[in-house]
DSSP file (Angstrom, degrees, kcal/mol; ACC not computed):
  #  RESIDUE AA STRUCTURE BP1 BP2  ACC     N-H-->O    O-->H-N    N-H-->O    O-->H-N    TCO  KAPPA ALPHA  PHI   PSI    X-CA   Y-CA   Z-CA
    1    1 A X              0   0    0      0, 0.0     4,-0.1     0, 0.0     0, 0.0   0.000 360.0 360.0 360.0 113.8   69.6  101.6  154.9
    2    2 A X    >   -     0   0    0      1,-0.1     3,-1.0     2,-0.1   110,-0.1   0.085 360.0-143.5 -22.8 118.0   65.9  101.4  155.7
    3    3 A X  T 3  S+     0   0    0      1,-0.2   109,-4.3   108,-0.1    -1,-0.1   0.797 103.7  50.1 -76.8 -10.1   65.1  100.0  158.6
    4    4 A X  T 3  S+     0   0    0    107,-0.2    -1,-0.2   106,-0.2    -2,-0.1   0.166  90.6 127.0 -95.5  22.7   62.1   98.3  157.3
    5    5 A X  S <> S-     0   0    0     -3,-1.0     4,-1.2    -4,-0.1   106,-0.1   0.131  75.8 -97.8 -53.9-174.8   64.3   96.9  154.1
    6    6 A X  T >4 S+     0   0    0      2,-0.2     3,-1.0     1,-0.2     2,-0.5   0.974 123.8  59.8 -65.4 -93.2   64.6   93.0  152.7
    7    7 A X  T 34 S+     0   0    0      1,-0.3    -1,-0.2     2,-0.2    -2,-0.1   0.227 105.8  34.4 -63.4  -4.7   67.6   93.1  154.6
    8    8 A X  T >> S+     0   0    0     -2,-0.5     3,-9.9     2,-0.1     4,-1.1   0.831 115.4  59.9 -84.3 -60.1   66.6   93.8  158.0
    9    9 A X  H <X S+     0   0    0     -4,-1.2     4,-0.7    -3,-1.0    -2,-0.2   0.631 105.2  49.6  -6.3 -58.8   63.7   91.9  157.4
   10   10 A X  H 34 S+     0   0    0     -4,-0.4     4,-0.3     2,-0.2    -1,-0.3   0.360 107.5  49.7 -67.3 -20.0   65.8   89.1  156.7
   11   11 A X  H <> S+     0   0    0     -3,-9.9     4,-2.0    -5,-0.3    -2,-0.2   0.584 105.3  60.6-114.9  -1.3   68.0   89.2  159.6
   12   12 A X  H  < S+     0   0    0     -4,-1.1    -2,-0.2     1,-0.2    -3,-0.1   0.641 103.0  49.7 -93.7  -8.2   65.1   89.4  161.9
   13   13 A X  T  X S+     0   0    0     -4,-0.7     4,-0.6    -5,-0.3    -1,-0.2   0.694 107.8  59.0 -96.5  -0.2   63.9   86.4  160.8
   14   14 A X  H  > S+     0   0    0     -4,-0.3     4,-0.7     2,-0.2    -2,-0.2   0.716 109.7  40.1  58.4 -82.5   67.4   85.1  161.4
   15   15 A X  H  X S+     0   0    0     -4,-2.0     4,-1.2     2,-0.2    -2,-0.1   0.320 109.1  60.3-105.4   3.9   67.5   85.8  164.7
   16   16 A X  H  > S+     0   0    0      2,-0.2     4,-2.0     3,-0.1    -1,-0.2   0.753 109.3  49.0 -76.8 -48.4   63.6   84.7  165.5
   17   17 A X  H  < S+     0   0    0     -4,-0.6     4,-0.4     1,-0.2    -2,-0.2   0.557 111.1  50.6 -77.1  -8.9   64.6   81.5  164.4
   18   18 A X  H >X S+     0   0    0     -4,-0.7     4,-1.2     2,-0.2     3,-0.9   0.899 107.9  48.1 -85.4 -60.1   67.6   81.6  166.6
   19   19 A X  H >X>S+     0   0    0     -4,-1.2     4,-1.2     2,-0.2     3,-1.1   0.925 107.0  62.5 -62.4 -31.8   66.1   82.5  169.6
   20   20 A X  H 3<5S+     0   0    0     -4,-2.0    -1,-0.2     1,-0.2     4,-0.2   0.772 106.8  41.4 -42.0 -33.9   63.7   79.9  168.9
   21   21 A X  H <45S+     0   0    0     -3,-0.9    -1,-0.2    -4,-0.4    -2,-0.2   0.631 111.8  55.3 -85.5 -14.8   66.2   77.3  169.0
   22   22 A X  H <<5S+     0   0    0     -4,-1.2    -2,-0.2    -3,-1.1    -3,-0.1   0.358 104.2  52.4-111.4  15.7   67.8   78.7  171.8
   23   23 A X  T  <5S+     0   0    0     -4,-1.2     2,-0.4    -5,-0.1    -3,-0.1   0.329 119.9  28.6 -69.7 -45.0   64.7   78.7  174.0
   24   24 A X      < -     0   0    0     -5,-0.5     3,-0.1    -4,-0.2    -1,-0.1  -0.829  59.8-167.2-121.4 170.4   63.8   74.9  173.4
   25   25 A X        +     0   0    0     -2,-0.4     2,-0.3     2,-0.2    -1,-0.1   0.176  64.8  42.1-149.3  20.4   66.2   72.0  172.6
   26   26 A X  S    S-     0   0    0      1,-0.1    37,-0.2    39,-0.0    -1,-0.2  -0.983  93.5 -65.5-156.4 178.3   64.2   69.3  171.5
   27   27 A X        -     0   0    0     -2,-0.3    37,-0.2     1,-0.1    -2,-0.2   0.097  34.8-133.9 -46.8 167.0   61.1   68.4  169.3
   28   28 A X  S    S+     0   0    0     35,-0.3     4,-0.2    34,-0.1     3,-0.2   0.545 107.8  47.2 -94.7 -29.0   57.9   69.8  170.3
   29   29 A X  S    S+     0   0    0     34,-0.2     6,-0.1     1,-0.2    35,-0.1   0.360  78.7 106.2 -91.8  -5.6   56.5   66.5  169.7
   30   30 A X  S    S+     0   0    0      1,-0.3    -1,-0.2     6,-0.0    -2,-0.1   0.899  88.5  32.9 -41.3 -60.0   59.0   64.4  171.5
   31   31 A X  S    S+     0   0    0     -3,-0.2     2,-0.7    -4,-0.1    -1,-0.3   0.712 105.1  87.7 -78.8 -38.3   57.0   63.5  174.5
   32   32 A X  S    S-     0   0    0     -4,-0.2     3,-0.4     3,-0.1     2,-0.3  -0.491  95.5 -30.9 -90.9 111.7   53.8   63.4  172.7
   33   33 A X  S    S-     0   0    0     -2,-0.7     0, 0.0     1,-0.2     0, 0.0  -0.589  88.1 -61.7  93.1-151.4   52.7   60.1  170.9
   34   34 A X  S    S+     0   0    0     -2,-0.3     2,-1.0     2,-0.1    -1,-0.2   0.665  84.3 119.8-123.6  -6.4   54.9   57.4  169.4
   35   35 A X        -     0   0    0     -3,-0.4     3,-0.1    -6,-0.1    -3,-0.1  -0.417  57.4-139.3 -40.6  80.8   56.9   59.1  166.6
   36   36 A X        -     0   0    0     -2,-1.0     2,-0.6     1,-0.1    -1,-0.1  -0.138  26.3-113.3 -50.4 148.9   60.2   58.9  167.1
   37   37 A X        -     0   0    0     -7,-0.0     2,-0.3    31,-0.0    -1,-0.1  -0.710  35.6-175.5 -70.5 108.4   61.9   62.4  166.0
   38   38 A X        +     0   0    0     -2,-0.6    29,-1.6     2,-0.1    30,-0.2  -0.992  42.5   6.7-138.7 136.5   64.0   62.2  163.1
   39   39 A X  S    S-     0   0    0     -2,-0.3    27,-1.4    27,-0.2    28,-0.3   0.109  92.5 -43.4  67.9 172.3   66.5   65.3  161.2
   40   40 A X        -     0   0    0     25,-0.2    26,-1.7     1,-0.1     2,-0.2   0.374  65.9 -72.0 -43.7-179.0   67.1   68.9  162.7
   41   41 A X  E     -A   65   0A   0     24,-0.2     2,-0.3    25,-0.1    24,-0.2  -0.642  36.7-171.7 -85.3 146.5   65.4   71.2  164.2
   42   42 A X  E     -A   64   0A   0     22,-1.1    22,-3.9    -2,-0.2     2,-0.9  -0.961  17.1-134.3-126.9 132.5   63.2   73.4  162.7
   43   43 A X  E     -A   63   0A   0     -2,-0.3     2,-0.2    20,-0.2    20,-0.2  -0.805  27.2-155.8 -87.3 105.8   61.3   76.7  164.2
   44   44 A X  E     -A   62   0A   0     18,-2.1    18,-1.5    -2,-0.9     2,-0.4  -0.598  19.3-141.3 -81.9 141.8   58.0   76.9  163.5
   45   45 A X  E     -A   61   0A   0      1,-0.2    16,-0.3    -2,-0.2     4,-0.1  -0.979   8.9-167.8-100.2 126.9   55.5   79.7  163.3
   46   46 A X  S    S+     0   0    0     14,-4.4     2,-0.8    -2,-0.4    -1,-0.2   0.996  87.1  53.0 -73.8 -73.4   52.0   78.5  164.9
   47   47 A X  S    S-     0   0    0     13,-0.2    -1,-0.3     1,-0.1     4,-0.2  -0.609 117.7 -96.0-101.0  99.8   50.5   81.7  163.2
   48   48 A X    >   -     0   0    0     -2,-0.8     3,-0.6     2,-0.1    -1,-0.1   0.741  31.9-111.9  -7.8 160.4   51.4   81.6  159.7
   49   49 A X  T 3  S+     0   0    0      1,-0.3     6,-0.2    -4,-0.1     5,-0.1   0.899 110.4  62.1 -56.2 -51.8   54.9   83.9  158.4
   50   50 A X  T 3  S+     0   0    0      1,-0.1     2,-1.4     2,-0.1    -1,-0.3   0.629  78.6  87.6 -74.1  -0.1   53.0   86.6  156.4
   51   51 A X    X>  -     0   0    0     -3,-0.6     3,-2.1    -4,-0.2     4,-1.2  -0.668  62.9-170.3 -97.4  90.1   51.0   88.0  159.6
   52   52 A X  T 34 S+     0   0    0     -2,-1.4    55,-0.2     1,-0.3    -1,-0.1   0.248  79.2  69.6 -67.7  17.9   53.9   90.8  160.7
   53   53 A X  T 34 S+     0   0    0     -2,-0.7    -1,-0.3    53,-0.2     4,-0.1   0.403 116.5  20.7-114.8  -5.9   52.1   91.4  164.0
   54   54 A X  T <4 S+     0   0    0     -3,-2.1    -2,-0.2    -5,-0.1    -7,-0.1   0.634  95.3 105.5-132.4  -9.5   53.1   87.8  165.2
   55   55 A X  S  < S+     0   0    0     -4,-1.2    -3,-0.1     1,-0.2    -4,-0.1   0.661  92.4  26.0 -27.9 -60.2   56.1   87.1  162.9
   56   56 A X  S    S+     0   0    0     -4,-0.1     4,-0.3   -11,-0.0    -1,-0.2   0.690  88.3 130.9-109.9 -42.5   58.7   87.6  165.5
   57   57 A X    >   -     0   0    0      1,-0.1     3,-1.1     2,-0.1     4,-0.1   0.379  55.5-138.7 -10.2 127.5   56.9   86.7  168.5
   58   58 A X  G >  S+     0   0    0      1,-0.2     3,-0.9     2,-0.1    -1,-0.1   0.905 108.5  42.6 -61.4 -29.2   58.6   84.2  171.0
   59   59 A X  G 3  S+     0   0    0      1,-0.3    -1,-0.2   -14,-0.0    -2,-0.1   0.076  94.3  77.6-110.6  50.4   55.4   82.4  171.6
   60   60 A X  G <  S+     0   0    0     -3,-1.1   -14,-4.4    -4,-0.3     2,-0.4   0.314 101.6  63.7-109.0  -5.0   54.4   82.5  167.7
   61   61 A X  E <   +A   45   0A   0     -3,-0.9     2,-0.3   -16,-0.3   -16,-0.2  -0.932  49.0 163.4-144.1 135.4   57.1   79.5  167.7
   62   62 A X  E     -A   44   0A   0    -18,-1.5   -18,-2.1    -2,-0.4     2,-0.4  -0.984  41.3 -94.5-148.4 172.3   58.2   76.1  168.8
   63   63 A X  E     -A   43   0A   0     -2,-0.3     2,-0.4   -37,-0.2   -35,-0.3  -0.536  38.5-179.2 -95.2 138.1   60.9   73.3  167.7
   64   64 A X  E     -A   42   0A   0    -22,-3.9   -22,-1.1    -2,-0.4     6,-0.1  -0.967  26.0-120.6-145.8 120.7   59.8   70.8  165.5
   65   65 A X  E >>  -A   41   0A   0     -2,-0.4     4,-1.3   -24,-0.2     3,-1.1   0.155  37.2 -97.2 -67.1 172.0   61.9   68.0  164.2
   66   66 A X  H 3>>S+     0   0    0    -26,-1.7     4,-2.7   -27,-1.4     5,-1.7   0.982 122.7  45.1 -54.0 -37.9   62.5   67.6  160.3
   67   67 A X  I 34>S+     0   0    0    -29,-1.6     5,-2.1   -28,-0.3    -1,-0.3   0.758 117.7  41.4 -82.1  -2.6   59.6   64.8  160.0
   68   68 A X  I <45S+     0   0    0     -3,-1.1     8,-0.7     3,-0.2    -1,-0.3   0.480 109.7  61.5-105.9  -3.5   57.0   66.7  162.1
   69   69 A X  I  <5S-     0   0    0     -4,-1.3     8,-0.8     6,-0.2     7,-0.4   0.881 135.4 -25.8 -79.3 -85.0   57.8   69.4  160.6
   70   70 A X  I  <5S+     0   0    0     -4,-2.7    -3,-0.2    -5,-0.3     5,-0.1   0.720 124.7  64.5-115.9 -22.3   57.0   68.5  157.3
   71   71 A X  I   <S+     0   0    0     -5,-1.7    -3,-0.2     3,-0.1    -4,-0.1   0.954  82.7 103.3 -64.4 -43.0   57.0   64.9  156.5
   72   72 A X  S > <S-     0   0    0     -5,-2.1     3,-1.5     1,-0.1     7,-0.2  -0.273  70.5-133.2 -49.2 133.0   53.9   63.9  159.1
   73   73 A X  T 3  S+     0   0    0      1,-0.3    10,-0.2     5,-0.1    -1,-0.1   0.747 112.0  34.3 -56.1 -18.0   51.1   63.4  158.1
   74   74 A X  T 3  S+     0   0    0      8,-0.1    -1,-0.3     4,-0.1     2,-0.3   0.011  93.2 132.1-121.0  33.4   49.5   65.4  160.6
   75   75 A X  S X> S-     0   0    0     -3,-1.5     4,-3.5    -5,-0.1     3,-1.4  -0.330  75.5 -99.3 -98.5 152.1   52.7   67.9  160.4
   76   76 A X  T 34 S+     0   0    0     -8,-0.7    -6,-0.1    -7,-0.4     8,-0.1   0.748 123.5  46.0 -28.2 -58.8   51.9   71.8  160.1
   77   77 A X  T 34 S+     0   0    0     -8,-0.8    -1,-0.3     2,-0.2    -8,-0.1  -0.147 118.8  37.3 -92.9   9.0   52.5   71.6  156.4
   78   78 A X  T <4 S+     0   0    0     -3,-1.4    -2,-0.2    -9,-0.1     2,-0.2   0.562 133.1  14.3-142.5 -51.2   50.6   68.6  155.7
   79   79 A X     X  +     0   0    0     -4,-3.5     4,-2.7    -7,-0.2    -2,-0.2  -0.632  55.1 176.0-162.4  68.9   47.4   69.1  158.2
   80   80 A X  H  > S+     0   0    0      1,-0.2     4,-1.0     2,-0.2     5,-0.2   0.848  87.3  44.6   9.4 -89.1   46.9   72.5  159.7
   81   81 A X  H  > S+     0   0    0      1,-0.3     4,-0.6     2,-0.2     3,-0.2   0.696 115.6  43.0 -64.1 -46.6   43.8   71.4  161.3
   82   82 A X  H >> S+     0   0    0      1,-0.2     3,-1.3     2,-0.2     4,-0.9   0.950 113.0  54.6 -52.2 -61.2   44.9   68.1  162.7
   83   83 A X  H 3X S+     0   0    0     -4,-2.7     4,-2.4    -8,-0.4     3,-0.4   0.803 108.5  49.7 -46.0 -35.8   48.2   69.5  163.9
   84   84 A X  H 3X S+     0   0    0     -4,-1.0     4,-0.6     1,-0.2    -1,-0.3   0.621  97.8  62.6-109.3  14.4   46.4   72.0  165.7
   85   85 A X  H <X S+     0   0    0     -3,-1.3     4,-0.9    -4,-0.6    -1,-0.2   0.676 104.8  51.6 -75.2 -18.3   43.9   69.6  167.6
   86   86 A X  H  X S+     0   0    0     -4,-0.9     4,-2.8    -3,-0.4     3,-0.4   0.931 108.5  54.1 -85.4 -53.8   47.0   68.0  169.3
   87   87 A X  H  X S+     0   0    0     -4,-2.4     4,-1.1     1,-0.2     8,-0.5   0.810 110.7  46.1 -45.8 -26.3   48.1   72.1  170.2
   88   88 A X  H  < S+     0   0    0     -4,-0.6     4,-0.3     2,-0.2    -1,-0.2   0.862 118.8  44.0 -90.5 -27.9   44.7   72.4  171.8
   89   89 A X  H  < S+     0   0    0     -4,-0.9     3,-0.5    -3,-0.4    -2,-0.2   0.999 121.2  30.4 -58.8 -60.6   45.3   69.1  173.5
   90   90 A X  H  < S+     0   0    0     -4,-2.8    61,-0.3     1,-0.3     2,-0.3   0.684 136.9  23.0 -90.4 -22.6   48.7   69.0  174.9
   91   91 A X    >X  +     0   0    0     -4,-1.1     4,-1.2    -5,-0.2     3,-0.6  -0.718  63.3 173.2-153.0  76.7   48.8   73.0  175.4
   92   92 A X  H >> S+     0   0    0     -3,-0.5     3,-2.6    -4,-0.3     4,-1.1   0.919  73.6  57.4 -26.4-101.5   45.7   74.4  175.7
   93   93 A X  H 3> S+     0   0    0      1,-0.3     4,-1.1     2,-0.3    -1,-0.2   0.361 101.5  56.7  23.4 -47.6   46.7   77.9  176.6
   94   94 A X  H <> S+     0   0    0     -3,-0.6     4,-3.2    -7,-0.3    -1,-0.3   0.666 104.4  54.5 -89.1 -15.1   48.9   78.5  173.4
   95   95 A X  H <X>S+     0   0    0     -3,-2.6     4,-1.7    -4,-1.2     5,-0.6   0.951 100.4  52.5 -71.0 -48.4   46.2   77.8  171.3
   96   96 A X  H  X5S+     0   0    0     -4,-1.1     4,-2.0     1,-0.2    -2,-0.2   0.837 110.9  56.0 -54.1 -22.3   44.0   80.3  172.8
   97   97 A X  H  X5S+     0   0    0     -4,-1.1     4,-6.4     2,-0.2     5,-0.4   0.970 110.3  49.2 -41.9 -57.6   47.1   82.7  172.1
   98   98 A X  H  X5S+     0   0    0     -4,-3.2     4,-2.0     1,-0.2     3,-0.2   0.889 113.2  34.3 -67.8 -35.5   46.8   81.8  169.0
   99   99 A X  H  <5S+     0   0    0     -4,-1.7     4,-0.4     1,-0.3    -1,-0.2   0.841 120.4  55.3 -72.3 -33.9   43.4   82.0  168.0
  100  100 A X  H  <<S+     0   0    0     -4,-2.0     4,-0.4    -5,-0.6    -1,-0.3   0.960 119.7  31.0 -55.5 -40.0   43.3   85.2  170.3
  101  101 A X  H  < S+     0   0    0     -4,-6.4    -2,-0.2    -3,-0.2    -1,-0.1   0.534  93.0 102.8-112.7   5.1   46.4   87.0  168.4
  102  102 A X  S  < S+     0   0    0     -4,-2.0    -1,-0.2    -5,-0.4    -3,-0.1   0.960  97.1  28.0 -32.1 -62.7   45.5   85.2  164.7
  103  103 A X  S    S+     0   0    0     -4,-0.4    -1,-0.2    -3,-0.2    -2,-0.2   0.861  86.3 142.5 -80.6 -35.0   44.0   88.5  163.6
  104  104 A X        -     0   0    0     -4,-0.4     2,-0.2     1,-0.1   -51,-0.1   0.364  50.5-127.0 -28.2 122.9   46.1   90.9  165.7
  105  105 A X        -     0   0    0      1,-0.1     2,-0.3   -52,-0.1    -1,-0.1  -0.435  25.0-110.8 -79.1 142.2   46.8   94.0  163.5
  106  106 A X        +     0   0    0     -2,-0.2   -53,-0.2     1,-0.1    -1,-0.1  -0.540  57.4 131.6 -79.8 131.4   50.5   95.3  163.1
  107  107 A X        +     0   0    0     -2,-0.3    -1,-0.1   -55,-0.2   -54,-0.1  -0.146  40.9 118.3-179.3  66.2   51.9   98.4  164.6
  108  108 A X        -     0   0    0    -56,-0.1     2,-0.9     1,-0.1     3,-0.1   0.029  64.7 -46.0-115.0-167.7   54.8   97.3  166.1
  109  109 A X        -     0   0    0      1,-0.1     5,-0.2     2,-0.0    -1,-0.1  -0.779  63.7 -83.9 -98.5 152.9   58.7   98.3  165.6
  110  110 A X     >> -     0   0    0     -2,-0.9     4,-1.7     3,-0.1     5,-0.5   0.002  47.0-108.9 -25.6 129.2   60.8   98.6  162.4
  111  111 A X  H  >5S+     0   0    0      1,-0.2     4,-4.5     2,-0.2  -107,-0.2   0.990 124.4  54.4 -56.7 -49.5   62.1   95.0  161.4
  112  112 A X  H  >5S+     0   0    0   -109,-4.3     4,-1.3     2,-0.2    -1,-0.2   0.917 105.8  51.0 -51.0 -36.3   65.8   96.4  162.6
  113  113 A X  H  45S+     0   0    0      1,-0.3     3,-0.5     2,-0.2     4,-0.4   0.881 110.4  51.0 -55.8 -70.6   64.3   97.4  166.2
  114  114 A X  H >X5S+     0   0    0     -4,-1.7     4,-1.3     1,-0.3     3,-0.8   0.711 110.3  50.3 -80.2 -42.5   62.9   93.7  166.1
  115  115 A X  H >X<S+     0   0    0     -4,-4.5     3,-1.7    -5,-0.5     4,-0.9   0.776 111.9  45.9   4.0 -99.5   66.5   92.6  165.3
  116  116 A X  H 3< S+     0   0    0     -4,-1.3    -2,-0.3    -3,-0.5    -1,-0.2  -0.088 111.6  51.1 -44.7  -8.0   67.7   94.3  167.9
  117  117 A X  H <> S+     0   0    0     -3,-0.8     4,-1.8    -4,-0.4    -1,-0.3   0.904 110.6  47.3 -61.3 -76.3   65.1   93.1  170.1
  118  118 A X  H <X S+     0   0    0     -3,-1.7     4,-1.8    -4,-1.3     5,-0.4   0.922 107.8  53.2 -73.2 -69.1   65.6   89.3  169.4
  119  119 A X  H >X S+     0   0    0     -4,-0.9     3,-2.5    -5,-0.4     4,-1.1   0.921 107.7  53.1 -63.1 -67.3   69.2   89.3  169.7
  120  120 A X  H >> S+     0   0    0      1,-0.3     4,-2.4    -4,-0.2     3,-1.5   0.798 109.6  47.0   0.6 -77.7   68.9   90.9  173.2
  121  121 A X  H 3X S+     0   0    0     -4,-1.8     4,-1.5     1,-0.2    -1,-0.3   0.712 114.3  49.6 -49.6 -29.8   66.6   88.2  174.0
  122  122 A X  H <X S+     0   0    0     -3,-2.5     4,-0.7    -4,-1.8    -1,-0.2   0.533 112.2  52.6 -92.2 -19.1   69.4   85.4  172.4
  123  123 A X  H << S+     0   0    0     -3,-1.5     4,-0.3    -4,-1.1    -1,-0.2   0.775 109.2  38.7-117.5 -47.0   71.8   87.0  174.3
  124  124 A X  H  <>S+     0   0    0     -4,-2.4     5,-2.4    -5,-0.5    -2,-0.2   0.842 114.6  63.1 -79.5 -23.9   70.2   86.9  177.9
  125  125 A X  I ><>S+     0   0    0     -4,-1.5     5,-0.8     4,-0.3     3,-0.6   0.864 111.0  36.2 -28.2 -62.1   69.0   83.2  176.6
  126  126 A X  I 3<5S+     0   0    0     -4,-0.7    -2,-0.2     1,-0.2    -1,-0.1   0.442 108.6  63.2-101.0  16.0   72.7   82.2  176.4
  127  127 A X  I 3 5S-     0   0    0     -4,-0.3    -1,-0.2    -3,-0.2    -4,-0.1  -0.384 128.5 -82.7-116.8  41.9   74.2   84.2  179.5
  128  128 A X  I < 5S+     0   0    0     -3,-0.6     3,-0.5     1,-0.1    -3,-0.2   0.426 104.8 102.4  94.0 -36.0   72.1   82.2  181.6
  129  129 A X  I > < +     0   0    0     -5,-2.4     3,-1.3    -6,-0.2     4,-0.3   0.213  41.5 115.3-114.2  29.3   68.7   83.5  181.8
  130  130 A X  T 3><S+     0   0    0     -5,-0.8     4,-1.5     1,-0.3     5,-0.3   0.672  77.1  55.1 -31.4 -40.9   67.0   81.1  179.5
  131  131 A X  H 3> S+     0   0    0     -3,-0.5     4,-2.2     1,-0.2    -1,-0.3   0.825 104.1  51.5 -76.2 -21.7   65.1   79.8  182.1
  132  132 A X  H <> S+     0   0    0     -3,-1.3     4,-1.3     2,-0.2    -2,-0.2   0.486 110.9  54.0 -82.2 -17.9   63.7   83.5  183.2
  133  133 A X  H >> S+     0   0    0     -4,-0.3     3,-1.9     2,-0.2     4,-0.8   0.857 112.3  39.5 -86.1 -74.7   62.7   83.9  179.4
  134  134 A X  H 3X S+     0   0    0     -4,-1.5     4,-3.8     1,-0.3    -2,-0.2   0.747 117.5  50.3 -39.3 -59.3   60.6   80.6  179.2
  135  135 A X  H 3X S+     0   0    0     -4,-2.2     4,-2.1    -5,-0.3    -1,-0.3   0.788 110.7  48.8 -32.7 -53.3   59.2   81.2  182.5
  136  136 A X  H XX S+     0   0    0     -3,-1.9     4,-2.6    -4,-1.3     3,-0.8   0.976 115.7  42.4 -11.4 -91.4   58.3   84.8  181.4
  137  137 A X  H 3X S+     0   0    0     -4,-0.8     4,-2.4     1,-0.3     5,-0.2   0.880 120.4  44.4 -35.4 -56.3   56.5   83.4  178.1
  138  138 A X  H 3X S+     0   0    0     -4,-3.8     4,-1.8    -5,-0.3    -1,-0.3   0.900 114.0  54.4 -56.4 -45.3   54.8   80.3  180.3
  139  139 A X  H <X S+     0   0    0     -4,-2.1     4,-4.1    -3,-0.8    -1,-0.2   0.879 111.9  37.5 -45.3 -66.4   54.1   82.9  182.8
  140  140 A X  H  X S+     0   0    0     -4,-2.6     4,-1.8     1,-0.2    -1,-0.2   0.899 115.3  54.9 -71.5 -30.9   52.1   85.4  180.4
  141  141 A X  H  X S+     0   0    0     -4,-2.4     4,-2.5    -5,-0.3    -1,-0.2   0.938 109.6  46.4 -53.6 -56.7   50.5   82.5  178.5
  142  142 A X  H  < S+     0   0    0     -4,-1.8    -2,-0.2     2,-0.2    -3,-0.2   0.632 118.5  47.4 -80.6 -14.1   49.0   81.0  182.0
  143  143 A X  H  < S+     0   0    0     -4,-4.1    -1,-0.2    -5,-0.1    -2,-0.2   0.848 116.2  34.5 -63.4 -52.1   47.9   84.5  182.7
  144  144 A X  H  < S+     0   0    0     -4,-1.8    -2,-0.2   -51,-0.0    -3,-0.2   0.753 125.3  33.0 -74.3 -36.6   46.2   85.9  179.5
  145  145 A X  S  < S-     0   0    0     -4,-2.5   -51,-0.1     2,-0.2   -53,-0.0   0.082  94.9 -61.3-158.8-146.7   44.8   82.5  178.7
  146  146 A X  S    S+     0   0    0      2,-0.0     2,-0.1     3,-0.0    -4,-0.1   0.982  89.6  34.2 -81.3 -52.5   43.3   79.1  180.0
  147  147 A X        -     0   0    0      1,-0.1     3,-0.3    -6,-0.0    -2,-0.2  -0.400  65.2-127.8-108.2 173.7   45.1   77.0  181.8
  148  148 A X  S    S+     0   0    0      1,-0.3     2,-0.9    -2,-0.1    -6,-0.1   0.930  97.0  32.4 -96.0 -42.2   47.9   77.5  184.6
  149  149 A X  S    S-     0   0    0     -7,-0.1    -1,-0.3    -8,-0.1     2,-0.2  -0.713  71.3-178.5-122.8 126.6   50.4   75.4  183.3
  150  150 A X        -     0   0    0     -2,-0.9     2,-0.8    -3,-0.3   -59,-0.2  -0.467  24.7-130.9 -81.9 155.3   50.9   74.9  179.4
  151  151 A X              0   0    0    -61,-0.3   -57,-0.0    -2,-0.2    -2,-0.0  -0.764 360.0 360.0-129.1  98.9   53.4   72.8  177.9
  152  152 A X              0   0    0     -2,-0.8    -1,-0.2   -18,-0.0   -61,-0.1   0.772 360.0 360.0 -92.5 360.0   55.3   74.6  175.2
């Protein structure tokens, strides 16, 4: 089988959306504002799905309950723009990712390597070293970008 097939494709977004959940464990929005949090979790991509150079990225993503996900008015899906004036408030530092890595051109591995990547990462996530990944991510964020600590 291709390694750039549907079906890798498919399991690497699978397993993006896994480590994403297994990186955070609550809303993104909990602590911010007065909206209570209501249905699962959802993994969001800050910089849209179709851009394969940021697709899989850990910090391309955060957990966002069903209604802020899509139901808010000022939700992802609802109001881009709005949604991402609260990212430039409350985390400074992952917006400038994003707007830095918006455009970023693809050239990357084969959707299986990126699996096989991701489940690695899921796997040192749930053995313990969750905290070494986020640290990592926060780490590289507060380096590349404005502020020293961001709040993903």
């Amino acid at each position: 089988m291709n390694d750039n097939s549907d079906h890798w494709k498919k399991k690497a977004d699978r397993s993006w959306g896994a480590l994403i959940h297994c990186l955070y464990d609550k809303c993104w929005l909990s602590d911010i504002g007065d909206l209570p949090c209501v249905g699962p979790l959802h993994a969001h991509h800050l910089i849209r799905k179709a851009a394969l150079a940021t697709r899989f990225d850990p910090l391309n993503g955060m957990l966002l309950c069903e209604f802020h996900h899509e139901n808010w008015s000022k939700s992802p899906h609802n109001s881009k723009k709005e949604f991402m004036k609260i990212v430039n408030i409350h985390a400074p530092s992952l917006y400038a990712w994003i707007a830095a890595n918006k455009h970023r051109s693809f050239g990357g591995y084969s959707f299986r390597e990126t699996h096989e990547k991701l489940q690695a990462l899921i796997h040192f996530a749930n053995t313990g070293f969750k905290d070494n990944i986020i640290f990592a991510l926060r780490r590289y964020l507060s380096e590349s970008f404005v502020d020293s600590k961001p709040s993903l």
